[in-house]
N, C-alpha and C positions, 0 to 999 in steps of 0.2 A: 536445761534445768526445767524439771515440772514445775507446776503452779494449781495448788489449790483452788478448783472454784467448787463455793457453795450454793445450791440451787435456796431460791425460797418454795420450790413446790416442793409439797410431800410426795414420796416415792410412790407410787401409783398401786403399791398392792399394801398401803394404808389406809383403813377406813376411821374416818375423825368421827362417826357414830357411835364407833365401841370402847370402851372403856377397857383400860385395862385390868387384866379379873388377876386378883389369889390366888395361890392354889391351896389345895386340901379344904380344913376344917376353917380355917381365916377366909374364904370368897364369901361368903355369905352374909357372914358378920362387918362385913368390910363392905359389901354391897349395901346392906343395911344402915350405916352409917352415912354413905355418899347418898342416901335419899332424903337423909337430913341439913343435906347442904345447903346454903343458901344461893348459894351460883344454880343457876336453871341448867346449864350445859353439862355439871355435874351429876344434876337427878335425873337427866334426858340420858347420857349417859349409862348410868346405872340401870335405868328400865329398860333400855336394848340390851343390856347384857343380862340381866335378870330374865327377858325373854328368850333370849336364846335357851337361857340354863333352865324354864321348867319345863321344858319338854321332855325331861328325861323325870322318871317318877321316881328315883332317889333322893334327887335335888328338891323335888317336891312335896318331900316327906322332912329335910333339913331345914329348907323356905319358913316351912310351919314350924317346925322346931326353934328357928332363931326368933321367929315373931313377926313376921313380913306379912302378916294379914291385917294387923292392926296399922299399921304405917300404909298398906296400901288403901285399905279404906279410909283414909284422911287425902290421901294423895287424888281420891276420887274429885274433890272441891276444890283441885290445885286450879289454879289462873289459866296456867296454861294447856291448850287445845288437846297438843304433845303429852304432855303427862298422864292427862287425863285417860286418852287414846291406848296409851300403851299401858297403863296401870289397868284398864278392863279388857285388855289382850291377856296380860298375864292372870287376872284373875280369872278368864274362860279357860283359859291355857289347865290350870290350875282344878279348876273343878271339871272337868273331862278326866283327870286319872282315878285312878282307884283312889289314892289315898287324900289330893284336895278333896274327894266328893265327900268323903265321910266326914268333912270337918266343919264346923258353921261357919259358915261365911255371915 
């Protein structure tokens, strides 16, 4: 007879950095929200997966659309180091495309 065992490690092609993303027109808005969390591991989170997504300049054009400029420039003052870091990742990220640059930051 088998037996059950369950490991306490994660499966090794999980990364506990990334967030899990929405798909379609709900990631953004739903990203947007988890930067209002109050758990730090949740807005840390969110900002690695926000960075990955504006590299691509549609996403970058949606980012603005939802309102992610005003939340990131508050997120500039966050406590923490992490936040801070990747919140001016994503805003270079962001004005390097055609469509962050034409917008006021």
């Amino acid at each position: 007879m088998a037996h059950a065992r369950i490991s306490a490690n994660l499966p090794p092609d999980i990364d506990p950095t990334k967030a899990p993303i929405a798909f379609g027109r709900r990631a953004f808005p739903k990203l947007n929200e988890e930067l209002h969390s109050p758990e730090l591991l949740t807005q840390q989170r969110a900002l690695m997966a926000l960075c990955d997504l504006v590299h691509d300049p549609e996403n970058v054009y949606q980012a603005i659309g939802v309102g992610f400029l005003d939340n990131l420039k508050i997120l500039l003052l966050h406590h923490d180091s992490t936040v801070r870091q990747k919140t001016t990742e994503i805003l270079y990220i962001m004005a390097m495309h055609n469509v962050g640059s034409s917008r006021k930051f």
